[in-house]
C-alpha positions in Angstrom: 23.5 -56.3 -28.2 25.4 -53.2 -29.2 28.6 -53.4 -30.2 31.9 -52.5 -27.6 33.2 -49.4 -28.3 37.2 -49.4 -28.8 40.1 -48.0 -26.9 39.4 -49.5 -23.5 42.3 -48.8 -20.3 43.5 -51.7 -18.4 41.6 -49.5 -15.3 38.5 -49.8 -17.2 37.9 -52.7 -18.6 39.4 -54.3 -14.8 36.9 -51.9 -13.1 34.2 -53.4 -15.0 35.6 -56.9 -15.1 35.7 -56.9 -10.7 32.4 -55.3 -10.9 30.5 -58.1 -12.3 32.9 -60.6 -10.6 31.6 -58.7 -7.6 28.1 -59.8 -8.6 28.7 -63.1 -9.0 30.0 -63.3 -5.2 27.3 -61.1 -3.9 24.5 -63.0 -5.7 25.6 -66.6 -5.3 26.7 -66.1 -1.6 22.9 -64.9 -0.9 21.3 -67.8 -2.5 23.4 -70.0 -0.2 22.3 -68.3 2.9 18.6 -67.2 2.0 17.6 -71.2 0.9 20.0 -72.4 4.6 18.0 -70.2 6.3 14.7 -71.6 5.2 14.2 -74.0 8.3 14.5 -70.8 10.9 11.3 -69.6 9.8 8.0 -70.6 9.9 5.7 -72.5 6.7 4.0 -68.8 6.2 7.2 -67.0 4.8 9.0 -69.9 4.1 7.3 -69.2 0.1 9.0 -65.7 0.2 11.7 -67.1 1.4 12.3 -69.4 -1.0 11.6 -66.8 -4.3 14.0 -64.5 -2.5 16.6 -67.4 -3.2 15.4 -67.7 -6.6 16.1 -64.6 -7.6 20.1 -64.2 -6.5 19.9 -67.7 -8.5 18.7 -66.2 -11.4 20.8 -63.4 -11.5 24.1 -65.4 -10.4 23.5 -67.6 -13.7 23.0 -64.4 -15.5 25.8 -62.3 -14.1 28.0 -65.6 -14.9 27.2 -65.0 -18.7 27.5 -61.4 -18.7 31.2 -62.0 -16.7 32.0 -64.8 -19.7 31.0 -62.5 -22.5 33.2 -59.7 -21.0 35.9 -61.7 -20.4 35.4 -63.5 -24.0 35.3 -59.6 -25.5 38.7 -58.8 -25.0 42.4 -59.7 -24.7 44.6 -58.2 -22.3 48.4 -58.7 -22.7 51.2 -57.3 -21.0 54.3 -57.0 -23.5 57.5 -57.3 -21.8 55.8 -57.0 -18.5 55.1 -53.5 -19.0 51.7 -52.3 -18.9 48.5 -53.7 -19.7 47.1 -53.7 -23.2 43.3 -54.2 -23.7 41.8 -55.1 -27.4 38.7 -56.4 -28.6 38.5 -60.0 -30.2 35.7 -59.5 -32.1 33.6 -61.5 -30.2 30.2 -59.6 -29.3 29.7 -58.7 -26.0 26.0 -59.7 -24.7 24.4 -57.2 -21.9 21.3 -58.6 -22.6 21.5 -61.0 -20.5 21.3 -58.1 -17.8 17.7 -57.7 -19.4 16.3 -61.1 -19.5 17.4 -61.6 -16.0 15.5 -58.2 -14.5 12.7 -59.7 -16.6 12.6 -62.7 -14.5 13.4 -61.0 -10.9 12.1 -57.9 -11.0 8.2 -59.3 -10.5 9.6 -61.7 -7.9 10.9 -59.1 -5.8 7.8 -57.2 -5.5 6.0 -59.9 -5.0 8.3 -61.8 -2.4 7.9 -58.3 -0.9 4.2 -58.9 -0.3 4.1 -62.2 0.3 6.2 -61.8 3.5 4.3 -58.4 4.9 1.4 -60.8 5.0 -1.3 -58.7 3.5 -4.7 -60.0 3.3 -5.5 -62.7 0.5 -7.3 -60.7 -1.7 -4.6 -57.3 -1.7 -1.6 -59.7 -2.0 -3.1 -61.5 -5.1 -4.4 -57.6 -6.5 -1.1 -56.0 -5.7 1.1 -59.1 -6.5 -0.4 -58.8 -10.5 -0.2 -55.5 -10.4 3.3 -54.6 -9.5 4.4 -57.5 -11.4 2.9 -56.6 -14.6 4.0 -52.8 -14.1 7.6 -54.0 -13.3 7.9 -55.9 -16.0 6.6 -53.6 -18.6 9.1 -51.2 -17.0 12.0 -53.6 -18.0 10.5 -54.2 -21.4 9.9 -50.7 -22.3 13.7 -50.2 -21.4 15.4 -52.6 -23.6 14.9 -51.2 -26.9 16.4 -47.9 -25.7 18.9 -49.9 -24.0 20.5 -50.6 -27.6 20.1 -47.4 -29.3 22.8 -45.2 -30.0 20.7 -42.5 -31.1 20.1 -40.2 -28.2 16.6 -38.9 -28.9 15.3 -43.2 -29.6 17.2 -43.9 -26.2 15.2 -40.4 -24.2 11.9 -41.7 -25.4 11.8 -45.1 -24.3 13.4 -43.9 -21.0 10.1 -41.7 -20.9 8.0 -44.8 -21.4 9.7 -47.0 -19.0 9.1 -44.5 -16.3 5.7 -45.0 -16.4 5.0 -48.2 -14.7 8.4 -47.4 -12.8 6.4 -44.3 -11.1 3.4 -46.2 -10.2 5.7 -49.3 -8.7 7.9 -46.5 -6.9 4.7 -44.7 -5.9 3.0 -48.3 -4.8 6.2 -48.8 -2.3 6.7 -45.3 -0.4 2.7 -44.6 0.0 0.6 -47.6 -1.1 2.0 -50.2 1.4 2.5 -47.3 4.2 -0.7 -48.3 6.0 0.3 -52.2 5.6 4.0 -51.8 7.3 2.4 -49.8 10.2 0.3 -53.0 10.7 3.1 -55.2 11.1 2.9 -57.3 14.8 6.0 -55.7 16.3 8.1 -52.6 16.0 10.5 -54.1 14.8 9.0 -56.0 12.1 7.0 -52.7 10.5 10.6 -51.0 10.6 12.1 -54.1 8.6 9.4 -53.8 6.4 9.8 -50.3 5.7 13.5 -50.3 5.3 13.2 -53.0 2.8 10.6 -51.0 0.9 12.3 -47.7 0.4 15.7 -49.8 -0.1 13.7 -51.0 -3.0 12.7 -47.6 -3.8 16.6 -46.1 -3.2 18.1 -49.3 -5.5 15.5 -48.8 -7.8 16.6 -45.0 -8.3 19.8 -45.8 -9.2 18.8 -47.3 -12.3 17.5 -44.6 -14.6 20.2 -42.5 -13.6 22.6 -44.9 -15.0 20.2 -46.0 -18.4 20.7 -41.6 -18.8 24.8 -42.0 -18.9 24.8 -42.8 -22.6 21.9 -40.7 -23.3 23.9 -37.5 -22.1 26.3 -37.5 -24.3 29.2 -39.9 -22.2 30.1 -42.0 -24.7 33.6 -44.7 -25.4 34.6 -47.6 -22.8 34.0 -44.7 -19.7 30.2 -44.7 -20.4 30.0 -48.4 -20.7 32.2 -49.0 -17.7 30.3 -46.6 -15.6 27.0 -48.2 -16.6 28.0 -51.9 -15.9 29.8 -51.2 -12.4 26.4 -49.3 -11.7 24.0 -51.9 -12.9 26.2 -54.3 -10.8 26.1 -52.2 -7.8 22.2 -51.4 -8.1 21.3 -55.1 -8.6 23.4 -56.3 -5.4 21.3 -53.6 -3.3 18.0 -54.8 -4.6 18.5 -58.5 -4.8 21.2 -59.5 -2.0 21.0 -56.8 0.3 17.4 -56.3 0.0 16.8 -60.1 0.5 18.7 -59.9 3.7 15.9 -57.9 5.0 13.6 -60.5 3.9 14.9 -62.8 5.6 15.4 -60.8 8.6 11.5 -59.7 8.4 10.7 -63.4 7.8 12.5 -64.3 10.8 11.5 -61.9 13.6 7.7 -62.4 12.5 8.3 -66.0 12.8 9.8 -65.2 16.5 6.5 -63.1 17.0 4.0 -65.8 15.9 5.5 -68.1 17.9 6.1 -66.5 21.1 2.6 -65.9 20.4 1.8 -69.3 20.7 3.2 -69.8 23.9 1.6 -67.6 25.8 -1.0 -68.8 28.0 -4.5 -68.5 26.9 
């Protein structure tokens, strides 16, 4: 919990203020859907299903108390209906909520990954511990940095975080490369790979923004630009990301069971 630097605009602080207000729609809209959607699919992916749901849950409870403790930050007062005045209460400001929630959904989106692709018993269990343990020594690893203000502390855990975020990264775009060509239709294995280098793209965006404080942007800019692009970079790898879940769920359902029907 580092504390909000001063001298915020009424563009900034409402930039970031829609931006997490954004994440609260995108995120509780999904669960909705995902969990509504649970019947069109059949009992095999109906688990991955289900943790894709969880985690928009999670982060919509999460992005609720990062929204409150924004809000609860600052005052913003118009005198005389002129413009816009933004000051801090006093009240701290808690992003790491951001933190506890990635350490929650960031294993159960590799794994939901999995679980859906269908991989045999023994790879989804292997790969399902080992991408979550690596994810979420990736988000561990990140944290401290997270609240440094000294550049060279924040640089060094980056370094370390990108570790296990290599080997995840690496896991998605070649790892699972044989596994999505095995998929039962055309469709299905292109699903699967769009949602795995979405993951990869999503994922990307991440470091770049944990690196605006650690070049040297500093004041309410760098913290605005960092929580509009957390905010963005979660929507793509929870809600949008979970779409193609759901969709993957839902054509290899339509496979299986056209399967079924035909004669023997």
């Amino acid at each position: 919990m580092a504390p909000l630097p001063d001298g915020f605009s009424y563009a900034e602080w409402n930039a970031t203020y829609n931006g997490l207000s954004f994440g609260i729609a995108a995120m509780g809209s999904a669960t909705i859907f995902f969990w509504l959607q649970l019947p069109n699919v059949t009992k095999s992916y109906r688990t991955a299903l289900t943790i894709t749901g969880i985690v928009t849950l999670i982060a919509t409870y999460h992005y609720i108390r990062i929204f409150n403790s924004w809000s609860e930050a600052f005052t913003v007062v118009s005198k005389d209906g002129g413009d816009y005045e933004v000051k801090l209460t006093g009240a701290p400001f808690n992003d790491g909520y951001r933190y506890v929630d990635w350490l929650l959904t960031v294993p159960l989106l590799l794994i939901e990954l999995i679980l859906v692709m269908k991989l045999p018993q023994a790879e989804t269990v292997s790969l399902s511990w080992k991408l979550g343990l690596a994810s979420a020594l990736m988000v561990a690893l990140g944290y401290p940095g997270e609240i440094q203000e000294d550049l060279s502390v924040r640089w060094f855990w980056w370094c370390l975080s990108m570790i296990p975020f290599c080997y995840v990264v690496f896991t998605l775009a070649v790892g699972l490369a044989e596994a999505t060509s095995k998929q039962p239709s055309p469709a299905a294995a292109s699903l699967a790979s769009a949602a795995r280098y979405l993951t990869v793209l999503s994922w990307c965006t991440y470091p770049f923004v944990y690196m605006v404080k650690s070049v040297g942007l500093a004041g309410p800019a760098a913290t605005m630009y960092e929580q509009v692009g957390y905010s963005i970079g979660d929507v793509m790898a929870k809600a949008v990301f979970g779409v193609l879940i759901w969709a993957l769920a839902a054509e290899k359902s339509a496979v299986e069971e056209s399967g079924k029907l035909l004669p023997n």
